[in-house]
C-alpha positions as YAML, in Angstrom:
chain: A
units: angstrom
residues:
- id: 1
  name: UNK
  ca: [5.65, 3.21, 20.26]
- id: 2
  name: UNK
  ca: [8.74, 4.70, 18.79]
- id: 3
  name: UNK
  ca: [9.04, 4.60, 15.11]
- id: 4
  name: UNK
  ca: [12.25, 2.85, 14.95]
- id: 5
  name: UNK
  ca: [11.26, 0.01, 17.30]
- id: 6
  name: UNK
  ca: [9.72, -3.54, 16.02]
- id: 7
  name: UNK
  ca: [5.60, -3.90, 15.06]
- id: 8
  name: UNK
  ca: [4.02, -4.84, 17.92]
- id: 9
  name: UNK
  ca: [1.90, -6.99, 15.96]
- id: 10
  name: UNK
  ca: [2.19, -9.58, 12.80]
- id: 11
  name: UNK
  ca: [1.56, -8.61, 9.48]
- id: 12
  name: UNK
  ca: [1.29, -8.78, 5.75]
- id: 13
  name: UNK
  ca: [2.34, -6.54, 3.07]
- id: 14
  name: UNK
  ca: [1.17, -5.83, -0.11]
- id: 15
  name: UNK
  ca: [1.78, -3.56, -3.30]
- id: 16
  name: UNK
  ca: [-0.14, -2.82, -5.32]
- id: 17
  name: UNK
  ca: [1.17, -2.57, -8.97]
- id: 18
  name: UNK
  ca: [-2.29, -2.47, -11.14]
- id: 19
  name: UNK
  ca: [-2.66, 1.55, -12.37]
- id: 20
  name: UNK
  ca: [-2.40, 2.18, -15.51]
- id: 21
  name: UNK
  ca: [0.52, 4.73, -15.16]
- id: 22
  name: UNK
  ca: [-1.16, 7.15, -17.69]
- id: 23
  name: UNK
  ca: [0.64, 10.19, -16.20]
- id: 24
  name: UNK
  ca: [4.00, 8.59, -16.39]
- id: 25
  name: UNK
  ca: [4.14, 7.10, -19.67]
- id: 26
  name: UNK
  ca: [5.04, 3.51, -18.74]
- id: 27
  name: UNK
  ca: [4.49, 0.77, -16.02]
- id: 28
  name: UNK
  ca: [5.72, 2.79, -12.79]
- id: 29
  name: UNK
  ca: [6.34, -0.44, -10.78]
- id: 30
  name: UNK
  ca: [9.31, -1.55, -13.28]
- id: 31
  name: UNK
  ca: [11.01, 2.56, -13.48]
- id: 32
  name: UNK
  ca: [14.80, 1.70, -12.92]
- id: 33
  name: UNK
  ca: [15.88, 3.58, -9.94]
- id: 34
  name: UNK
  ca: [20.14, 2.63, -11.07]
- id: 35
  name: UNK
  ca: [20.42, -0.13, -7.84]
- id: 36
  name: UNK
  ca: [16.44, -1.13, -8.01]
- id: 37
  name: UNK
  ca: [13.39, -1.05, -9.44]
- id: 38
  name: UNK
  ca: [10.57, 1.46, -7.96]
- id: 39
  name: UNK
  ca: [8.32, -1.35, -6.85]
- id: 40
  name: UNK
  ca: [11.57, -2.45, -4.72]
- id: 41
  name: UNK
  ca: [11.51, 0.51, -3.00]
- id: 42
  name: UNK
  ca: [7.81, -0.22, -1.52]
- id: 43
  name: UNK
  ca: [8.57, -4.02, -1.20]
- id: 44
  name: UNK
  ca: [12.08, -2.99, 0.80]
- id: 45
  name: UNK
  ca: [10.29, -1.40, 3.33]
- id: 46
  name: UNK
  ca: [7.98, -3.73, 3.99]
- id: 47
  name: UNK
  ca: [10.60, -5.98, 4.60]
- id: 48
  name: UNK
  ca: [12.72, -3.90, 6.59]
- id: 49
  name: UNK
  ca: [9.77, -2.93, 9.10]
- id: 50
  name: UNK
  ca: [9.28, -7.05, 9.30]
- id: 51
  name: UNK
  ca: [5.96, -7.79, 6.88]
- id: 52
  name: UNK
  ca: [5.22, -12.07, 7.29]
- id: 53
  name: UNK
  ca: [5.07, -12.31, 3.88]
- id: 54
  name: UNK
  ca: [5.22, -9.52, 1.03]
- id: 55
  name: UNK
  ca: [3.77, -9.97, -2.52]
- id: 56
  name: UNK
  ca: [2.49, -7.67, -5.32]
- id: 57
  name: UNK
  ca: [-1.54, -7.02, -6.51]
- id: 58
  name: UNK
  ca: [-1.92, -6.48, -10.12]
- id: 59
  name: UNK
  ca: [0.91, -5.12, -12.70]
- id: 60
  name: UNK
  ca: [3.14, -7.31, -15.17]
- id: 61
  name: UNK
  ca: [3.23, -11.28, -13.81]
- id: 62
  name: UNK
  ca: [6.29, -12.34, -15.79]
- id: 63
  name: UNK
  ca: [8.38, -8.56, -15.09]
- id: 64
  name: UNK
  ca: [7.32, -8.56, -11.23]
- id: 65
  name: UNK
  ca: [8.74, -12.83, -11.06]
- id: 66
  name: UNK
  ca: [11.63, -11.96, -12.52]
- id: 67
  name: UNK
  ca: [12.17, -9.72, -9.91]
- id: 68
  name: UNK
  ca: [11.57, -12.35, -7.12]
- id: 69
  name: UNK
  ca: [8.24, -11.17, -6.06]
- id: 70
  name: UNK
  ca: [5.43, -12.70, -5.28]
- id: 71
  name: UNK
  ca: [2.37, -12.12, -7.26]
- id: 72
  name: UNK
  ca: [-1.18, -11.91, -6.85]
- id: 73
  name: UNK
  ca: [-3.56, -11.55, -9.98]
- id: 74
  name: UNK
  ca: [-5.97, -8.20, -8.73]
- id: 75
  name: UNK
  ca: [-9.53, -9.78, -8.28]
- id: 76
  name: UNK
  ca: [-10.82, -6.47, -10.18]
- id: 77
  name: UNK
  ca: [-8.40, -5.31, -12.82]
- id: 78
  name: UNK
  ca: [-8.96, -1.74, -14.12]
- id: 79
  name: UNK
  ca: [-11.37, -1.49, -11.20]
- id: 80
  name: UNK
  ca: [-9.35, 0.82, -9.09]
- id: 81
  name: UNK
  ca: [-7.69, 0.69, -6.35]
- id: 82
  name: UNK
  ca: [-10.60, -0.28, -3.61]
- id: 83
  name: UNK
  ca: [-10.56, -3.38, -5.72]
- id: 84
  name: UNK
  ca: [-6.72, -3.84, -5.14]
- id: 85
  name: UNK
  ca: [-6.75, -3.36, -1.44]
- id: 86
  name: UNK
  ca: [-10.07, -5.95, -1.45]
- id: 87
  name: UNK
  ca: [-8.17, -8.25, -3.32]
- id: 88
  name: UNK
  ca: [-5.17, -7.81, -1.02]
- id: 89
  name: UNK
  ca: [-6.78, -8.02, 2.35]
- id: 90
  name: UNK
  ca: [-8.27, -11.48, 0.75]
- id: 91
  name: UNK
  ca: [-4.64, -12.64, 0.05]
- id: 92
  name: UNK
  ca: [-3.03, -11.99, 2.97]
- id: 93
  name: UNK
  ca: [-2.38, -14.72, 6.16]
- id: 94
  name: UNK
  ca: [-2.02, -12.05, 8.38]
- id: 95
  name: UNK
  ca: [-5.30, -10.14, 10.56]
- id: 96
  name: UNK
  ca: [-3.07, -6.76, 9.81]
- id: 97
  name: UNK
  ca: [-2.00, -5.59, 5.88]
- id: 98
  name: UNK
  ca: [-0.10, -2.89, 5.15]
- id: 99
  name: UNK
  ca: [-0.68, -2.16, 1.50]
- id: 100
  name: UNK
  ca: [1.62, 0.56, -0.22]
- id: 101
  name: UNK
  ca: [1.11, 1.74, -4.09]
- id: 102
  name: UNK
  ca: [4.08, 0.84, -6.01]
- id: 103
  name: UNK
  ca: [4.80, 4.73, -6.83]
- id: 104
  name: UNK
  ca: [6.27, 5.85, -3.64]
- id: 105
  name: UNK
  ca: [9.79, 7.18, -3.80]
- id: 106
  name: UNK
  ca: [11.43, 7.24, -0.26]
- id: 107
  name: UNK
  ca: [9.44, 5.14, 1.62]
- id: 108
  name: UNK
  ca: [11.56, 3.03, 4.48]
- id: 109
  name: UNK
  ca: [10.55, 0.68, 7.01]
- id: 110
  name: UNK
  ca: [10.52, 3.61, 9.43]
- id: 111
  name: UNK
  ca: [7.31, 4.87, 7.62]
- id: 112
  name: UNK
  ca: [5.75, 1.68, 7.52]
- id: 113
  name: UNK
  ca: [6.30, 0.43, 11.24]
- id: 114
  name: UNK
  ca: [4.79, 4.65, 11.95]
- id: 115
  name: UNK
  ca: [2.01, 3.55, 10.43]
- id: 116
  name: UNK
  ca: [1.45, 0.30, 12.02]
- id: 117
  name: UNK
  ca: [2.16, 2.27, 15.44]
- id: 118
  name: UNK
  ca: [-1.03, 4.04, 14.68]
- id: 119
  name: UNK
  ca: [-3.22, 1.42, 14.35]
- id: 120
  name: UNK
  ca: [-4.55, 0.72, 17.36]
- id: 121
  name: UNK
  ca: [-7.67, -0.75, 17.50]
- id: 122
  name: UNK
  ca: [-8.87, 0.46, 14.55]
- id: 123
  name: UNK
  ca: [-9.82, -0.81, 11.47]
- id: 124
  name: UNK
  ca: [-7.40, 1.17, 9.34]
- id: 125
  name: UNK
  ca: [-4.71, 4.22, 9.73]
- id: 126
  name: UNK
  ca: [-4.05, 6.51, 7.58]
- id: 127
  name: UNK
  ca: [-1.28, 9.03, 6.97]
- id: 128
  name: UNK
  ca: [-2.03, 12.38, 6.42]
- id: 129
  name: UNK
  ca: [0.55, 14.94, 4.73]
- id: 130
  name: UNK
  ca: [-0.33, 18.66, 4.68]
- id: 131
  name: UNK
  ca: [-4.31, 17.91, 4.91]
- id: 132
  name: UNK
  ca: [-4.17, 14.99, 2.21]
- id: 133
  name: UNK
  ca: [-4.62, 11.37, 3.88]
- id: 134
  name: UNK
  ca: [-2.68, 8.71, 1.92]
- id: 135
  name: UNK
  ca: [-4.75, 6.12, 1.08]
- id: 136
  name: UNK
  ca: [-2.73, 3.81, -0.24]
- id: 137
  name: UNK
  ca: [0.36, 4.26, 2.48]
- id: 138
  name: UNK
  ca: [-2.33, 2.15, 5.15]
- id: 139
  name: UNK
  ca: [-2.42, -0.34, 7.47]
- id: 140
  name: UNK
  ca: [-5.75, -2.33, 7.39]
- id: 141
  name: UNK
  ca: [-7.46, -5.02, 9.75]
- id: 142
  name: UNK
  ca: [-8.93, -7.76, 7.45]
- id: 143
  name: UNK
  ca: [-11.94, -7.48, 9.18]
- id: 144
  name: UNK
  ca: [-12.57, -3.92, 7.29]
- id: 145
  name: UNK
  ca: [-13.08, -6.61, 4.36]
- id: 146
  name: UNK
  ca: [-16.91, -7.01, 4.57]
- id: 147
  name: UNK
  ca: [-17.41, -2.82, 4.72]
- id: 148
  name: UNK
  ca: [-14.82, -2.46, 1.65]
- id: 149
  name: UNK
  ca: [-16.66, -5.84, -0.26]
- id: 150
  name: UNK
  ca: [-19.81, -4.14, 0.32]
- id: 151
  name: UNK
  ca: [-18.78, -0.39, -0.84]
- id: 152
  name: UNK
  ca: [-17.60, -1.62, -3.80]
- id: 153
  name: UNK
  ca: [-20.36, -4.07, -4.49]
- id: 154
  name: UNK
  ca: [-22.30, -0.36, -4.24]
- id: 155
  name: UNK
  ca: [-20.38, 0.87, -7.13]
- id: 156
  name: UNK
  ca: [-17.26, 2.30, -5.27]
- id: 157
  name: UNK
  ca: [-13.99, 2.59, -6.91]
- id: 158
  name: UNK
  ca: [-12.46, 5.34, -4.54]
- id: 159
  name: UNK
  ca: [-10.66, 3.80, -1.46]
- id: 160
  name: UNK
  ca: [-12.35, 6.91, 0.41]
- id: 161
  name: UNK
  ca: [-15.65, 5.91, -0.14]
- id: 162
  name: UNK
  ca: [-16.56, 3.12, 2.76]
- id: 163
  name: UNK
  ca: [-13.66, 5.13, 5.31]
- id: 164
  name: UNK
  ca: [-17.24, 6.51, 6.83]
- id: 165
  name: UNK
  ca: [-18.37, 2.94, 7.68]
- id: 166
  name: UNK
  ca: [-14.80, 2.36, 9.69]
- id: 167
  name: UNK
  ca: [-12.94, 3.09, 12.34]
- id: 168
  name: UNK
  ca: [-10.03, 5.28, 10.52]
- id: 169
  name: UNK
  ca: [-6.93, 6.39, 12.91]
- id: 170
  name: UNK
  ca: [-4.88, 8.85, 11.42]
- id: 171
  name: UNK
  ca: [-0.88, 9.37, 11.29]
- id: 172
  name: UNK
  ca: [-0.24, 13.02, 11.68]
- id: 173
  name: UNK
  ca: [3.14, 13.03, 12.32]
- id: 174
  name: UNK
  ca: [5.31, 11.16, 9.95]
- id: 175
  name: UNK
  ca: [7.95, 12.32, 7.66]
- id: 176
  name: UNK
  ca: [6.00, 13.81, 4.58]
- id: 177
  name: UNK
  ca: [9.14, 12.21, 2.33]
- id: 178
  name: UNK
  ca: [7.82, 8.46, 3.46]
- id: 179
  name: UNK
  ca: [4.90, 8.75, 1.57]
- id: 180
  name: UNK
  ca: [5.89, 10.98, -1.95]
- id: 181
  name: UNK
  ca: [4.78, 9.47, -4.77]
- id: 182
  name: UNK
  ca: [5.84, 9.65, -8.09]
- id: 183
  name: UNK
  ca: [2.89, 10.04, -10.69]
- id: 184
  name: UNK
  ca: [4.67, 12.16, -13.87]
- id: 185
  name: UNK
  ca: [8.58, 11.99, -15.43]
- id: 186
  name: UNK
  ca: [9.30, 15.17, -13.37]
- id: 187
  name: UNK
  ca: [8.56, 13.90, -9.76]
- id: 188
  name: UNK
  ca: [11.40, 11.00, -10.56]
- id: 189
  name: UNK
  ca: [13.71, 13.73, -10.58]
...
């Protein structure tokens, strides 16, 4: 599949918007970017690369509406983000979810449609930038639920955690720009 063409398949998309944003200093989702917010920049693409329906786990109800987005209270606040993407894969209509942190920078549809490209028949795919997979840059079947439900029912907080349990495809190739993150002040610059 090429990376500019259409998702082969329906999907959902979600953001997640629940950290705490320690390392920054304040709520990352709701950092001005001049023309947009930074959550904007994670619901844009998913959008752009044609996501069913788009809304927001976690993170300030009353900023994220006034916004326009659609938001869905995380199932497992302070939890992590396993619980996020749990609570995410619930929410969603779709049998496919791309779910995207709120912190990434430059992401574009391009990045998101790579992802879906991956997929296959797995269960989820996974970028992976100079040897680091990006967990939360993934496209997930729903039916990775019941492994991810029962991780965390274990005690898991770490998205990694139940990947053993599933069929993981990953994205070696994308542009390592899609998926930078910003975590401090200095990576906004």
């Amino acid at each position: 599949m090429a990376a500019d063409a259409p998702p082969a398949l329906s999907f959902s998309g979600a953001v997640l918007a629940g950290g705490q944003s320690s390392r920054m200093g304040r709520d990352k989702a709701l950092i001005d970017l001049g023309d947009r917010r930074l959550i904007q920049v994670a619901t844009d693409a998913l959008h752009e690369a044609g996501a069913t329906e788009v809304f927001v786990v976690g993170g300030d109800r009353e900023a994220l509406a006034g916004l326009g987005l659609r938001f869905v209270a995380d199932a497992h606040p302070g939890e992590g983000p396993l619980g996020a993407i749990i609570t995410a894969l619930r929410a969603a209509h779709e049998a496919t979810v791309v779910v995207l942190a709120c912190d990434h920078i430059a992401t574009e549809g391009v990045a998101v449609r790579s992802v879906l490209g991956a997929l296959g028949d797995a269960d989820v795919a996974i970028p992976v930038v100079e040897g680091h997979s990006q967990v939360l840059h993934a496209a997930w079947r729903r039916r990775a639920l019941p492994t991810l439900e029962a991780a965390f029912a274990r005690g898991a907080r770490s998205v990694r955690a139940p990947l053993a349990d599933l069929s993981v495809v990953q994205l070696l190739d994308g542009d390592p720009c899609w998926f930078r993150d910003a975590d401090t002040p200095s990576d906004l610059a």
